[in-house]
C-alpha positions in Angstrom: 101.9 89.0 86.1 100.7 87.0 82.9 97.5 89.4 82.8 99.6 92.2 82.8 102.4 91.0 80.6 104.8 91.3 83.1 108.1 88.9 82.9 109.8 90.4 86.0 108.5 92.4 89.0 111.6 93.8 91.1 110.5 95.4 94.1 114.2 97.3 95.5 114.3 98.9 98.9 116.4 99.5 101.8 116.2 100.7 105.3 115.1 104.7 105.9 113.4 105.0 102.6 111.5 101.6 102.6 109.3 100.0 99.8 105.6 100.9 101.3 105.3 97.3 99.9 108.1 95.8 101.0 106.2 94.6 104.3 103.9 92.7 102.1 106.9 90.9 100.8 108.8 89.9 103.6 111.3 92.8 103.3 110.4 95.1 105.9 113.4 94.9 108.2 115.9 95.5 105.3 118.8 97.2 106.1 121.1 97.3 103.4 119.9 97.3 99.3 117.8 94.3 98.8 116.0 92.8 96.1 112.8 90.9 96.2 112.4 89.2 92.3 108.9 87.7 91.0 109.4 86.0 87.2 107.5 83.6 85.5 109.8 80.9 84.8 109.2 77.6 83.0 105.9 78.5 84.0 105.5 78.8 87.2 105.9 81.8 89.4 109.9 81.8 90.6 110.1 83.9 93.8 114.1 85.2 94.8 115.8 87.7 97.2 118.6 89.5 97.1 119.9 90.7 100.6 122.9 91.7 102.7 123.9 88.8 104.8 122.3 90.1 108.0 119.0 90.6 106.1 118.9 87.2 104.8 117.3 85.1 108.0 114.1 87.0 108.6 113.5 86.5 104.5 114.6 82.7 105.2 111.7 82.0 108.0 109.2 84.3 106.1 109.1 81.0 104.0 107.8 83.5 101.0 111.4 83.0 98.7 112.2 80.0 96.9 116.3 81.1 97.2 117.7 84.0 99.3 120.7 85.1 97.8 123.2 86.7 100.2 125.8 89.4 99.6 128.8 90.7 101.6 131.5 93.5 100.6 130.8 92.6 96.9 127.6 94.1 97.1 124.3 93.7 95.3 125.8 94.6 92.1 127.2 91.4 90.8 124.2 89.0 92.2 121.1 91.4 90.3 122.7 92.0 87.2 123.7 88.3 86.7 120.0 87.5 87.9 118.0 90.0 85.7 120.8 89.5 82.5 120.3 85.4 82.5 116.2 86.1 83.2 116.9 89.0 79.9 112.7 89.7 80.9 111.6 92.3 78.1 108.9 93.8 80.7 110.9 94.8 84.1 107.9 95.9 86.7 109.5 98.4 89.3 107.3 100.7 91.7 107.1 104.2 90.0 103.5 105.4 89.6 102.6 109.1 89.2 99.0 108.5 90.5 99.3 105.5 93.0 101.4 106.1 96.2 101.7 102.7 97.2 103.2 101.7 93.7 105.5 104.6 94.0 108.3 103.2 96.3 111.4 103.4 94.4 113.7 106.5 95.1 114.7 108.2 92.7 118.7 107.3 94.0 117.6 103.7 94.1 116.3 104.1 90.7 119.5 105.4 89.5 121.1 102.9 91.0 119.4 100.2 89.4 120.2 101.8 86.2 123.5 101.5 86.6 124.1 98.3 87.6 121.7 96.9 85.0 122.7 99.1 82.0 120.3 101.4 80.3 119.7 98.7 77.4 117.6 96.8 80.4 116.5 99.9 82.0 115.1 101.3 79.1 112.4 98.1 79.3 110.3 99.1 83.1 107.2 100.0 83.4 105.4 101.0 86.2 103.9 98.2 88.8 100.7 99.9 89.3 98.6 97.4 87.9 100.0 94.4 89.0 99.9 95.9 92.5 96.6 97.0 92.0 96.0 93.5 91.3 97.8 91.8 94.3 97.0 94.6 96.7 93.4 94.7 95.5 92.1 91.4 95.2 90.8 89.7 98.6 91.1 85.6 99.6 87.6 84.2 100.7 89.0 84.4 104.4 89.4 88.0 103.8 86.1 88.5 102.3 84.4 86.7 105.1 86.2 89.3 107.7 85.3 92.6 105.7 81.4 91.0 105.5 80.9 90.5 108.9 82.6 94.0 109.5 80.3 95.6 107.3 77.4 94.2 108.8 78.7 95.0 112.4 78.9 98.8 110.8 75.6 98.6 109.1 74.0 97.6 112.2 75.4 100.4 114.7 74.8 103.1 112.1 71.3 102.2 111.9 70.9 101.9 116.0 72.7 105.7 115.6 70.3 107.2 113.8 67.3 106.1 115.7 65.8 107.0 119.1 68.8 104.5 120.4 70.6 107.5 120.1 69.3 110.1 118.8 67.0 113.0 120.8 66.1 115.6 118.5 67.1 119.2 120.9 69.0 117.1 123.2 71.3 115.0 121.3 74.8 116.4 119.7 76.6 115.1 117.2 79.9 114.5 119.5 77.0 112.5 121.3 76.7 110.3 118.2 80.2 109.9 117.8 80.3 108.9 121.8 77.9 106.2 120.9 79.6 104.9 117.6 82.8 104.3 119.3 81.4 102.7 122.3 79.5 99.9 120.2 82.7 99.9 118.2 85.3 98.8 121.2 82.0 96.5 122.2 83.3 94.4 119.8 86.8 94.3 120.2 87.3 96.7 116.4 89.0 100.2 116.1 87.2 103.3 114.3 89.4 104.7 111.5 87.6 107.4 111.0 83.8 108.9 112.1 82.0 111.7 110.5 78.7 112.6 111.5 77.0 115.9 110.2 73.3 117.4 110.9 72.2 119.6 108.3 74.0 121.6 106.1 76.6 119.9 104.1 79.8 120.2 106.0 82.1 117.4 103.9 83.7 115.0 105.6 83.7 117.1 109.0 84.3 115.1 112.3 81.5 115.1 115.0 80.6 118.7 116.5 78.9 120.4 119.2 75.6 121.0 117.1 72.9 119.5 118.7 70.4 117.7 116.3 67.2 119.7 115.4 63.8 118.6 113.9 64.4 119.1 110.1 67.6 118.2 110.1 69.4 115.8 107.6 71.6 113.6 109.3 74.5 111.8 107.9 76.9 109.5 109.2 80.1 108.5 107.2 81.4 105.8 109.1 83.8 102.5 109.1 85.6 100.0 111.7 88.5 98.6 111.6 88.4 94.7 112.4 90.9 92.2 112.2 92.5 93.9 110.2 90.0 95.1 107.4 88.2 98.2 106.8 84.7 99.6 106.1 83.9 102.4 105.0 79.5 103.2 104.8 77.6 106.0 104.9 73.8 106.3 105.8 71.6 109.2 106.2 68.3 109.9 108.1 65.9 113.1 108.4 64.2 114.4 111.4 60.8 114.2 111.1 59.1 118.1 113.0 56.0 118.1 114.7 52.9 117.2 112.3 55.1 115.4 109.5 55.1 111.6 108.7 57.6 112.1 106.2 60.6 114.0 104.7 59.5 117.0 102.4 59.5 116.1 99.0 63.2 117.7 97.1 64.5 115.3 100.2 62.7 112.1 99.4 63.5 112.6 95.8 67.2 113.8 96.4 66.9 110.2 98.5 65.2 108.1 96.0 67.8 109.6 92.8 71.1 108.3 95.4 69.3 105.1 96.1 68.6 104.6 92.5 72.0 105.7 91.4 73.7 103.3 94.1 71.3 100.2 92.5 72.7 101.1 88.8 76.4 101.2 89.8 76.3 97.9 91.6 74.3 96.5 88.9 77.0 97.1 86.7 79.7 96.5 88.2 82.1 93.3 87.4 85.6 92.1 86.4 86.5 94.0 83.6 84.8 97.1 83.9 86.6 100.5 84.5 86.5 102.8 87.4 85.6 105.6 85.0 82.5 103.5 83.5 81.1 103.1 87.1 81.1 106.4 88.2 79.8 107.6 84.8 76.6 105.5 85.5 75.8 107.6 88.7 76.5 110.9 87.0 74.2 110.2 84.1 71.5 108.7 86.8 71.8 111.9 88.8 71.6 114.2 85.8 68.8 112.7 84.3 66.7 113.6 87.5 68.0 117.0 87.3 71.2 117.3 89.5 74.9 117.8 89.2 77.3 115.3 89.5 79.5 115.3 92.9 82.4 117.0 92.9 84.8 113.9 93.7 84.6 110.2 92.9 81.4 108.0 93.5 83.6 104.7 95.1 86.8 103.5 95.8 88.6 100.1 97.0 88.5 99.3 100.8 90.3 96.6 102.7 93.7 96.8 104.9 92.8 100.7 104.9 89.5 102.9 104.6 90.9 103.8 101.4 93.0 100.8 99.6 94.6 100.1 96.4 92.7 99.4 93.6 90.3 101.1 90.6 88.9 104.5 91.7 85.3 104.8 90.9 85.7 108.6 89.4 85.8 110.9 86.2 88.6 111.3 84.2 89.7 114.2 85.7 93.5 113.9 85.1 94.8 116.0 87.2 93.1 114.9 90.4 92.8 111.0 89.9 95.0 110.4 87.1 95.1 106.4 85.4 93.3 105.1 88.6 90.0 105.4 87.0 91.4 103.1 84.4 92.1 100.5 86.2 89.8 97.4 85.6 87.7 95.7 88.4 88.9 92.4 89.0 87.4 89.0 90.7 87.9 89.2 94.7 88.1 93.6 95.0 86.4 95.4 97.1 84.6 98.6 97.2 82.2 100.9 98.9 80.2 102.6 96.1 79.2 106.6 97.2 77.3 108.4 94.6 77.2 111.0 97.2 73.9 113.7 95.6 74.1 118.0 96.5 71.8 120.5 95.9 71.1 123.5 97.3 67.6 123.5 99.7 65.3 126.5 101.0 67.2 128.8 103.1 69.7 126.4 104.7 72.1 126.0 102.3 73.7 123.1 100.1 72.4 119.5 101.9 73.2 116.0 100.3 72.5 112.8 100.6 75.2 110.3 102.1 74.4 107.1 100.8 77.6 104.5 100.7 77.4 100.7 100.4 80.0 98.1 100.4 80.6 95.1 97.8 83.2 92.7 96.6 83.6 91.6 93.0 82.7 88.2 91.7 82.9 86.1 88.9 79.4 87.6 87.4 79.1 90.6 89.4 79.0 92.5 92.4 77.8 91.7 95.9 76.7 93.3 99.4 78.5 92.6 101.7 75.6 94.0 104.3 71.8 95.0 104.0 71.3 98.0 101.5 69.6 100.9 103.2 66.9 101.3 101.2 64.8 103.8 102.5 65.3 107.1 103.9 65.9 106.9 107.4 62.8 108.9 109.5 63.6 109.9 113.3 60.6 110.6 115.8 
């Protein structure tokens, strides 16, 4: 909250159109209005609720509020505006973002609620929440870390047993079959599979498993995470299909290979607390321009953790209107990311391919780390 000059956050919600964060905070079985109040005071980080008196006891044992206030036919009213006026913060956090649903759980009734009880002279001081939450959604515990490493490495590893002959019979071999296998080694090890994409040659996006059956020739890409313990991964890795007579891939696909690897190595070079979403993905788009492609037509990275997709900086262009202030957003020790500087480009008479190339890192003091082995050649299939 310091960092962010923020003297109060006030997190308000209430049962059928619940705070996404409220869970986070203990509140998630509110009924009635409550109030969940962080301030610096004296120092030290002062932790309050507001609730109805049957909400009070599950915010009691969650042992997360230093005083639970409780409230009867009087009403939240009297109990936050004698809070907030004695606190008199001059920078009231509340959850409005335009750009970041999680930060964006206040109603619009709730939120003219709040202005009425606390007057528009204190109203007139919030701002929104989406950088402090970026901040305590974001950043990850060592424990954490530890689970999303040996996640990643678990994915790393079954991608890589995918696209190999584990798998993988060129004429024989769909990619539904792929899938099949990726979700058995998945439930092998007690994890869940969020999502699973897995497309042989021409670009197809983000397109689930289909009946196409892997040819000689082919690209084949796997975008690809588990879900363990709780934690997400989200990595991509791509192979070719060697035909009859070749030892490797033609050369635009070694070289559309070699310019994603190379972009990949910059971006987690530079990446570190401080430094922007927007100056990240810049690095891969100058990278891939200087060997004569386009930038991708989306982001190059984004946080991962409780979800595929989490809260935190997106790695992206200032593009306004698709990403917003995201891109803004400054990494920050203990984050997490999976880094895609995902390369098209148009080859022979088959159409737009790219290269799927995604790796997964967590901030540190000095820098960024793998969390798994880089792939770092183009995969070659028999």
């Amino acid at each position: 909250m310091g960092a962010h000059e923020v003297d109060l956050w006030l997190v308000f919600t209430r049962e059928e159109s619940k705070d996404p964060l409220a869970e986070d905070l203990g509140g998630g079985d509110a009924v009635a209005r409550m109030a969940l109040l962080f301030d610096l005071s004296d120092g030290r980080l002062r932790r309050t609720a507001i609730a109805a008196s049957y909400d009070v006891t599950p915010l009691e044992e969650s042992g997360l509020y230093d005083k639970v206030l409780s409230y009867k036919s009087e009403g939240i009213k009297p109990h936050l505006k004698e809070f907030v006026t004695a606190l008199d913060p001059a920078r009231i956090a509340v959850n409005v973002s335009r750009d970041m649903p999680i930060a964006d759980g206040l109603t619009s009734g709730m939120r003219a609620y709040l202005e009425e009880v606390l007057g528009k002279d204190i109203a007139a001081r919030f701002v929104s929440s989406e950088p402090l939450v970026a901040s305590f959604r974001g950043r990850r515990l060592p424990q954490e870390v530890a689970i999303l490493r040996e996640a990643a490495r678990h994915t790393d590893t079954m991608i890589r047993e995918a696209l190999s002959v584990l798998a993988i019979t060129p004429g024989v071999t769909s990619e539904n079959d792929v899938g099949r296998f990726l979700r058995t080694r998945t439930a092998m090890i007690g994890a869940t599979v969020p999502f699973i994409s897995v497309v042989a040659g021409p670009s197809r996006g983000h397109a689930d498993p289909s009946s196409r059956v892997i040819e000689r020739g082919d690209l084949v890409r796997i975008d690809f995470g588990i879900t363990l313990n709780g934690y997400s991964t989200d990595l991509q890795r791509t192979a070719y299909v060697l035909r009859p007579g070749e030892t490797e891939a033609p050369a635009q696909i070694q070289r559309m290979w070699e310019t994603a690897r190379r972009a990949a190595n910059r971006q987690v070079a530079a990446m570190r607390p401080g430094v922007s979403g927007t100056e990240i993905d810049a690095i891969a788009r100058k990278t891939l321009e200087e060997a004569g492609f386009e930038g991708p037509p989306h982001g190059t990275g984004h946080a991962i953790g409780f979800v595929v997709h989490d809260v935190g900086p997106l790695i992206g262009p200032d593009w306004r209107e698709r990403y917003g202030t995201t891109v803004f957003l400054e990494m920050e020790e203990g984050q997490t990311f999976a880094v895609e500087p995902i390369l098209y480009a148009p080859y022979e008479d088959v159409g737009e391919i790219h290269i799927g190339l995604e790796e997964d890192v967590v901030i540190t003091k000095t820098g960024a780390e793998l969390l798994h082995e880089p792939q770092t050649d183009l995969i070659l299939i028999r």
